[in-house]
C-alpha positions, -999 to +999 in steps of 0.1 A: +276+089+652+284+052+660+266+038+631+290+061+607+322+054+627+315+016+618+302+022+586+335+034+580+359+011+592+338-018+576+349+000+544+384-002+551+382-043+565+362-043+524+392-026+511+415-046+530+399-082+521+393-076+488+433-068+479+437-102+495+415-113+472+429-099+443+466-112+457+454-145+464+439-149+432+475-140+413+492-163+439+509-135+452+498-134+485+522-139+510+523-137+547+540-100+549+509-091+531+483-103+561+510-089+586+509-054+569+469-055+564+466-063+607+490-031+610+467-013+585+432-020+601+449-017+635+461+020+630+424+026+612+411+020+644+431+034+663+427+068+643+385+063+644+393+053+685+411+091+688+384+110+668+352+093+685+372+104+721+379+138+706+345+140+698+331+121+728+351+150+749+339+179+732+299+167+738+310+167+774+324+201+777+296+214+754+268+195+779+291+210+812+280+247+797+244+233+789+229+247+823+251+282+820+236+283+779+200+280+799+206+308+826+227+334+807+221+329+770+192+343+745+175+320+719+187+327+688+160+309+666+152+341+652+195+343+636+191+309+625+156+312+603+170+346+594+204+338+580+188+302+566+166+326+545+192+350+531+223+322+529+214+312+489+205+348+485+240+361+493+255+356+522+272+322+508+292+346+485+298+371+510+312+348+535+330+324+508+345+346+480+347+387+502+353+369+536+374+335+531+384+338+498+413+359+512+419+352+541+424+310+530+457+321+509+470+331+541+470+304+563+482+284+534+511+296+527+516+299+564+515+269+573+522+248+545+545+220+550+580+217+535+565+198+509+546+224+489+562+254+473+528+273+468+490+266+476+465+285+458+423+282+460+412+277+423+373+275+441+352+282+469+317+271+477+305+266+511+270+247+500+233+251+506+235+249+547+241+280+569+261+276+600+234+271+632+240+298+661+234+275+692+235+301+718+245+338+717+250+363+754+267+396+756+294+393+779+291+422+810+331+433+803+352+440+775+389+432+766+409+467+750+386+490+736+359+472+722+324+482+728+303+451+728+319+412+726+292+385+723+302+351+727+286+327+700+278+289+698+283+279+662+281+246+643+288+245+611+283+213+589+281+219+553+262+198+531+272+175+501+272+200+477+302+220+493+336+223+469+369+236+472+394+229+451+428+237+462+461+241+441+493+225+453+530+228+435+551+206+451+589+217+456+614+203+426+636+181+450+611+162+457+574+163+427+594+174+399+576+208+403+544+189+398+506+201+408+480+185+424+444+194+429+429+190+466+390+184+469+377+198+498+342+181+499+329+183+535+338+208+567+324+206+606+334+234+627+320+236+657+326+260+691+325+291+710+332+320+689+339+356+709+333+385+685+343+418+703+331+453+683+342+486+679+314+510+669+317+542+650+296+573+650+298+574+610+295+553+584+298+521+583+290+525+617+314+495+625+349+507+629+367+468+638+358+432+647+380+412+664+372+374+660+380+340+679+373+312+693+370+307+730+389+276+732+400+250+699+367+243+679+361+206+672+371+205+633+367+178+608+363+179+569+366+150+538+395+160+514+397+143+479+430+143+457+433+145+421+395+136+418+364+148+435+355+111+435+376+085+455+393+080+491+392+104+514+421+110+524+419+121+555+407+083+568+440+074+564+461+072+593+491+090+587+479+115+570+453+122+591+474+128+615+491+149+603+463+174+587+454+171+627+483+186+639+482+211+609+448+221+616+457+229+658+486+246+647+468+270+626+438+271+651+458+277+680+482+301+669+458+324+653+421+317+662+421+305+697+420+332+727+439+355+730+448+350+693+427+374+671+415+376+638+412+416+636+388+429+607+389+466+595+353+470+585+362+508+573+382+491+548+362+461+539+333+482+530+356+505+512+353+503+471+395+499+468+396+471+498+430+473+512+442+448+535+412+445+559+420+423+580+459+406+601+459+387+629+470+399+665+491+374+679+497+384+715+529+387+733+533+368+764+526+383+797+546+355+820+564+324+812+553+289+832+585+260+834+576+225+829+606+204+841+601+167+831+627+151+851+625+108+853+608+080+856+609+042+868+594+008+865+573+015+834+557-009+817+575-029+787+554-023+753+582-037+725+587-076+725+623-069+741+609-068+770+616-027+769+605+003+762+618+035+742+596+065+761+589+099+755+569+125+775+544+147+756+522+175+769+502+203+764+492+233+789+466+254+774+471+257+736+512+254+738+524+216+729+560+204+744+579+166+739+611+152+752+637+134+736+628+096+732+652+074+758+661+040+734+652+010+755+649+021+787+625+014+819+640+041+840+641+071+814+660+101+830+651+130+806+657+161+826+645+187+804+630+222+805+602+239+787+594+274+786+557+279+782+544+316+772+511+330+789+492+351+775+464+359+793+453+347+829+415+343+820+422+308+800+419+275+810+452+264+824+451+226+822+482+204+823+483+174+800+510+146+801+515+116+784+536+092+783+544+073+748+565+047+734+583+052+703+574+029+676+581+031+635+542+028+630+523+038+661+538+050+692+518+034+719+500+053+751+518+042+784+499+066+803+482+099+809+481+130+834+462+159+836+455+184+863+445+216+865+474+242+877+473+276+894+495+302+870+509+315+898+532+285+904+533+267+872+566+243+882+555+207+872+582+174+887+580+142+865+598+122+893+593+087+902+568+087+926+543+099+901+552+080+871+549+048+891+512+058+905+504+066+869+510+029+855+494+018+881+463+036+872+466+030+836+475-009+838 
């Protein structure tokens, strides 16, 4: 994973020199131009710095369940040299054009940006390689009325013949109406998927499946404009980040416990399919307040000698951010954010940061996170704690 981390970012420095080059040669080249490429090959690695710790944290939560996988899972060699055997056969084109095909469309337009009128999928092929079941155990209760939930280790990395071409029509105001072809060349998924079942005592014997993933899956892919040949988008920094936030969004609003994908396998066997299958976003059962109230003697970042701050934070798959305080040490923000809960049986971790607001990259000033009891969610940004986390973090 190191080797193709570097590997990439000596492509960009490639990139980066030979526009120099190219400017030098023309006599062109003027200082702004070495001041922007430093701000280009620092945010580069910056965004390669996030996605190795991303990464880097997900191998540790995976290698925490390691001994639990040995104790209380089955082998599932057996799934894996079964569905490898079938997948050209036709399970690629069940899963890709029955099973994705439509339900793609839907998260698109749901979470499109402002940007694009309408997103379409003109393609769909998901390649030779067949997601690898690392683990698989029945769990001993059920949520509802399901009969059987299994909880399921999956990794999926699809191989370099995987396409998707996507469709985009870009609002008038701002493309003219234009359309612009997306190349979706390369997907990782990986996680804990739960899979509860309701069973039937006639045909088809399944009567619903309720699908999702036990906490956000670790999700990367290569996307390609215009051509299927070129820069992948995706390595650059702003828009990486935001296809980041994009791709949580849609996970955790809709795929992540206690969010469902709900499947109506009565009608997805059905000649005339219907509408087989909606997604069963659950209503909150209690309400936790985060109050972020001050903080004092941070640490300057801009060359003012001050700071503009800004608290960020996430407990369990809800996101929440202040206002930013312009040059200021001593930020009083004094908000309050209502956090739904929906179920008690998730992980209920608290994560603060504290940023500074910049045009290009807002740097990290410092970082919390602690584990809270639901019972009395009621977190105090005061001064005491804001001071011992510079500490730490200088």
């Amino acid at each position: 994973m190191g080797s193709i981390l570097e590997a990439t970012i000596i492509h960009h420095v490639c990139i980066v020199l030979i526009l120099l080059w190219l400017l030098d040669s023309f006599k062109c080249c003027h200082p702004v131009a070495y001041f922007l490429s430093l701000i280009y090959l620092y945010l580069v690695h910056d965004l390669y710095e996030t996605r190795l710790r991303r990464k880097l944290q997900f191998e540790e939560r995976r290698q925490s369940n390691q001994r639990r996988v040995l104790s209380h899972s089955e082998t599932v060699r057996w799934l894996n040299h079964a569905i490898e055997k079938i997948w050209l056969v036709c399970m690629e084109e069940i899963v890709s054009q029955k099973i994705l095909l439509p339900i793609v469309p839907w998260f698109l337009q749901k979470y499109k940006p402002w940007t694009v009128k309408d997103a379409a999928v003109q393609h769909l092929y998901l390649g030779r390689s067949p997601p690898i079941f690392t683990e698989m155990r029945v769990l001993p209760e059920s949520n509802g009325d399901d009969h059987l939930v299994l909880e399921l280790g999956m990794n999926f990395c699809t191989a370099d013949d995987m396409s998707a071409i996507i469709v985009v029509k870009l609002r008038k105001r701002l493309g003219l109406g234009m359309r612009a072809k997306l190349h979706l060349l390369g997907m990782h998924v990986e996680g804990k998927v739960l899979i509860g079942v309701k069973f039937l005592p006639y045909w088809p014997f399944l009567g619903r499946l309720r699908v999702c993933f036990a906490e956000p899956p670790y999700f990367q892919m290569t996307v390609k404009p215009i051509f299927p040949h070129g820069l992948d988008v995706t390595e650059l920094p702003g828009i990486a980040a935001w296809i980041d936030n994009i791709l949580a969004l849609a996970f955790e609003q809709t795929l992540v416990q206690p969010n469902m994908l709900v499947v109506d396998v009565e009608k997805f066997a059905s000649p005339e399919q219907g509408n087989w299958f909606s997604i069963d976003a659950k209503d909150p059962i209690a309400y936790a307040i985060v109050e972020i109230l001050e903080g004092a003697n941070m640490k300057p970042s801009d060359l003012n000698g001050l700071a503009d701050p800004y608290v960020k934070g996430q407990l369990g798959p809800y996101r929440f951010r202040t206002k930013t305080q312009k040059k200021n040490l001593s930020p009083k923000w004094y908000e309050e954010f209502k956090i739904p809960i929906c179920t008690w049986e998730s992980p209920n971790v608290l994560i603060i940061e504290v940023r500074d607001k910049d045009r290009l990259f807002d740097d990290l000033l410092g970082s919390y996170c602690s584990e809270v009891p639901f019972f009395s969610v009621y977190i105090k940004l005061i001064m005491q704690m804001v001071q011992k986390l510079f500490c730490k973090h200088q």
